[in-house]
C-alpha positions as CSV (number, residue, x, y, z in Angstrom):
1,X,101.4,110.0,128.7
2,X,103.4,107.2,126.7
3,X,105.4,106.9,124.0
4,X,102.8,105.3,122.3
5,X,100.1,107.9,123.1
6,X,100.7,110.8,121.0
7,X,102.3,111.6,117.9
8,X,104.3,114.6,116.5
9,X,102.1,115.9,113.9
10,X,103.4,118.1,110.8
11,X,100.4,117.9,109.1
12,X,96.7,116.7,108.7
13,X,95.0,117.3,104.9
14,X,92.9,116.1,102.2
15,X,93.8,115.7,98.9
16,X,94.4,113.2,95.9
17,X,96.7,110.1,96.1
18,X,99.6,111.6,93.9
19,X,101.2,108.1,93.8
20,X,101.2,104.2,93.8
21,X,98.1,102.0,92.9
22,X,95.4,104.1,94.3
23,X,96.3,107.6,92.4
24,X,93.7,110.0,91.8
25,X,91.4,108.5,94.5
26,X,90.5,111.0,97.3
27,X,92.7,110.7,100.4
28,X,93.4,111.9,104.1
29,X,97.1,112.5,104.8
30,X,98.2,112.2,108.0
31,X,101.9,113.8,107.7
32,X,104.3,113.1,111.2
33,X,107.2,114.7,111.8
34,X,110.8,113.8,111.7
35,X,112.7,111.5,109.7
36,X,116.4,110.0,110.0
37,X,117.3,110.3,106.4
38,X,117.9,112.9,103.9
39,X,117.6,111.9,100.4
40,X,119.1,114.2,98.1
41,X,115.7,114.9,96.1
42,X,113.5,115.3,99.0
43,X,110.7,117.5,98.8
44,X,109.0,117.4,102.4
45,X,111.9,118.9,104.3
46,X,109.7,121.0,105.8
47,X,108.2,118.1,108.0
48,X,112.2,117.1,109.1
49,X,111.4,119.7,112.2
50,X,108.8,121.5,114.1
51,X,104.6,120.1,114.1
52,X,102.4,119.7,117.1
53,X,102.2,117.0,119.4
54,X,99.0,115.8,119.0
55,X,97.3,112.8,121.8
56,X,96.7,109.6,119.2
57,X,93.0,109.4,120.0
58,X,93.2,113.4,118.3
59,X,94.8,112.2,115.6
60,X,92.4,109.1,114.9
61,X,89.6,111.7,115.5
62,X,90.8,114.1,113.1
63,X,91.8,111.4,110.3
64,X,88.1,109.6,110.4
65,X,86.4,113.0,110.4
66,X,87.2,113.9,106.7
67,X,85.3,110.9,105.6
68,X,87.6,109.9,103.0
69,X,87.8,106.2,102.4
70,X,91.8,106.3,102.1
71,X,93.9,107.7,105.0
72,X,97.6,107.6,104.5
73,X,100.0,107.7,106.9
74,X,103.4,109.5,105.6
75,X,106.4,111.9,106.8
76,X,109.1,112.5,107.2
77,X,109.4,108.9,108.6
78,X,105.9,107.7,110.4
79,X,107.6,105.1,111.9
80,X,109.9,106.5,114.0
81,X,107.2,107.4,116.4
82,X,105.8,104.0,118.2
83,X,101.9,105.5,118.4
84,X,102.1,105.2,114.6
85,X,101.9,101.5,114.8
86,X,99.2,101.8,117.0
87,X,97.3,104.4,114.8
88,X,97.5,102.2,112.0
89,X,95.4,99.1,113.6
90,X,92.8,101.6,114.9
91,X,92.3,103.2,111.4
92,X,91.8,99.5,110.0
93,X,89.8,99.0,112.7
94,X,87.4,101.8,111.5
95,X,87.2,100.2,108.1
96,X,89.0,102.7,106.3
97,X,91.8,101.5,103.5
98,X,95.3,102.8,105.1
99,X,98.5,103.1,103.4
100,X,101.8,103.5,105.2
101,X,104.7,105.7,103.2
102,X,107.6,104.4,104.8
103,X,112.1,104.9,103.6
104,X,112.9,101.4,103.4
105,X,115.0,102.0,106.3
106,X,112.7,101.6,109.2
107,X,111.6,97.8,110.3
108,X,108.0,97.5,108.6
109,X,108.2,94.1,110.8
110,X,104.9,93.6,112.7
111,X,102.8,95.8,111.2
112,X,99.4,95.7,110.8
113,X,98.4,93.4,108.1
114,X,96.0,95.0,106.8
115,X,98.0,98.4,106.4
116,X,99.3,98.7,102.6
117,X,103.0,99.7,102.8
118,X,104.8,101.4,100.3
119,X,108.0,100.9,100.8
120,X,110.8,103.1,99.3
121,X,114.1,101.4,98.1
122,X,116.7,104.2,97.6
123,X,118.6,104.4,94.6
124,X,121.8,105.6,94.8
125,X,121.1,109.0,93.3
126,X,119.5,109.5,96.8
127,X,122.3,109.7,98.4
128,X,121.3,107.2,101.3
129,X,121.0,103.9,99.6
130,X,123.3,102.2,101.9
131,X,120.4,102.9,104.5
132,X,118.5,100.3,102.7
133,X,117.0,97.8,105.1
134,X,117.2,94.9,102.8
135,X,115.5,92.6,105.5
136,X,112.1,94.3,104.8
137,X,111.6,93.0,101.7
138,X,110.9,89.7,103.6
139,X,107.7,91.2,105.4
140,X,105.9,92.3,102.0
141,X,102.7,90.7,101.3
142,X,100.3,91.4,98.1
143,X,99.1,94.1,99.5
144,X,102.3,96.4,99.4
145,X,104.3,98.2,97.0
146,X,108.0,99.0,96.4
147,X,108.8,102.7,94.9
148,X,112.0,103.6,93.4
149,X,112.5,107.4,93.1
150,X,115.4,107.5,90.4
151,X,117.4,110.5,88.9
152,X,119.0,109.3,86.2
153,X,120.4,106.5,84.1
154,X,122.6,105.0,86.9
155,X,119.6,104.7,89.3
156,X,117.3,102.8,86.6
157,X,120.4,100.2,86.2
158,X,120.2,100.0,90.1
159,X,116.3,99.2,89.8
160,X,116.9,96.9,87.5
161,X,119.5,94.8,89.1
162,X,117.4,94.7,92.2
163,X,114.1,93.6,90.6
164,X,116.7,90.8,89.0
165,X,119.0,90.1,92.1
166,X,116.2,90.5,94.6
167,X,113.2,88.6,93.1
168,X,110.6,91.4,93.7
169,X,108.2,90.2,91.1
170,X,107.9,87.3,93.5
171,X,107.5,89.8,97.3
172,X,104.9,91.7,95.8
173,X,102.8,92.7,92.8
174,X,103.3,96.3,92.5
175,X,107.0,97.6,92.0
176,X,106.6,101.3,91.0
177,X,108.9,103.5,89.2
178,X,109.1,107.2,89.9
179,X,111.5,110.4,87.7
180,X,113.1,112.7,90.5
181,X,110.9,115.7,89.4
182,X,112.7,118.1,86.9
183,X,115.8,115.8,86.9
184,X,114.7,112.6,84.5
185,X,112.0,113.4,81.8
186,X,109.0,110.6,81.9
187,X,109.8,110.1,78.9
188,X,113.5,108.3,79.0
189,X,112.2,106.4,81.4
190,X,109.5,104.9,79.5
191,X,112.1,104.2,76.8
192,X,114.2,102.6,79.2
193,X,111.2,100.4,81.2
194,X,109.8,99.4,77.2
195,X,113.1,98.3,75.8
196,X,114.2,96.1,78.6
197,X,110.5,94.9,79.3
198,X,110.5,95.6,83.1
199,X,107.4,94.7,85.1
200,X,107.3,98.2,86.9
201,X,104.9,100.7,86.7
202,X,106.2,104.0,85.6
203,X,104.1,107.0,87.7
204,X,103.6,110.6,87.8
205,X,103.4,112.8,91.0
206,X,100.0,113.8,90.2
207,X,100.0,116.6,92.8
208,X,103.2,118.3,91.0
209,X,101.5,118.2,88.0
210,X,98.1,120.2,89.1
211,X,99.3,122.2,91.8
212,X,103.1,124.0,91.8
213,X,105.8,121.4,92.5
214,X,106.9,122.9,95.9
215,X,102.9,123.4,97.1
216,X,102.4,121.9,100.7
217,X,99.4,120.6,101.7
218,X,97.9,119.4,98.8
């Protein structure tokens, strides 16, 4: 079997999107195993090691069967594992909407058009913000979005000297702006995003807001 055949698997569930553009709408999560960074807030350790190697068609299978219109593919790092790539095209293939969760430190080159990435850029409150992979930012279309996870006051400046430095308003329409949950209130960064007029959208983590904040699965 290749390398591109099957796919370490952590997870397979349905839920809501918690985040980006298309919260609150019904989704299939497709969770892979692995990833090559370890941000200091992250809350899917549990996905770093272990799953079940699953052949791709199994995946696809399994993905398409829940019926939901919105499959996304997330981690740990999906594309560290080349049969992602290849999922991806089949699941826009089958007319489904597919989102891609990716770091911002693995080459989103060649993708998929069709896939919608959303793209972390790590903050320095993350701990690996010298991973970014600042070259990426030239293969986002209209369809992406770029998600800054931030902790505190020092990773808002950051955000806001990239959206200035990097021209993001001009990559892509959607920059979003996430709190580290339990470590920046909503609310300062609302105060922060209104005073200095920033064309972000501040978001929620739906999911930690129904369901306990270290719930799996949902």
């Amino acid at each position: 079997m290749g390398k591109e055949d099957s796919l370490v698997i952590h997870e397979i569930y349905v839920s809501i999107q918690g985040e980006s553009s298309h919260a609150g709408l019904p989704c299939t999560f497709v969770r892979t195993t692995g990833c090559n960074l370890r941000c200091s807030w992250c809350d899917t350790p549990q996905a770093f090691y272990g799953g079940r190697r699953m052949k791709r068609s199994e995946v696809l299978a399994s993905a398409l069967a829940t019926g939901t219109d919105l499959i996304e593919l997330t981690g740990g790092e999906p594309l560290l594992q080349p049969g992602v790539r290849v999922l991806l095209g089949e699941l826009c293939d089958a007319g489904r909407t597919v989102l891609l969760e990716t770091s911002g430190e693995a080459d989103v080159a060649g993708l998929d058009p069709r896939v919608h990435k959303i793209m972390d850029i790590k903050a320095p409150g993350s701990g690996e913000s010298h991973r970014n992979r600042w070259s990426n930012l030239e293969h986002l279309t209209d369809n992406d979005e770029v998600k800054f996870v931030l902790a505190d006051r020092a990773d808002y400046e950051f955000m806001r000297t990239v959206l200035r430095e990097r021209g993001l308003s001009r990559k892509t329409r959607q920059v979003l702006a996430s709190t580290v949950f339990g470590r920046l209130a909503p609310r300062d960064l609302v105060e922060w995003v209104v005073a200095d007029n920033l064309r972000v959208r501040v978001q929620l983590q739906l999911h930690k807001h129904i369901w306990p904040a270290d719930a799996q699965g949902v």
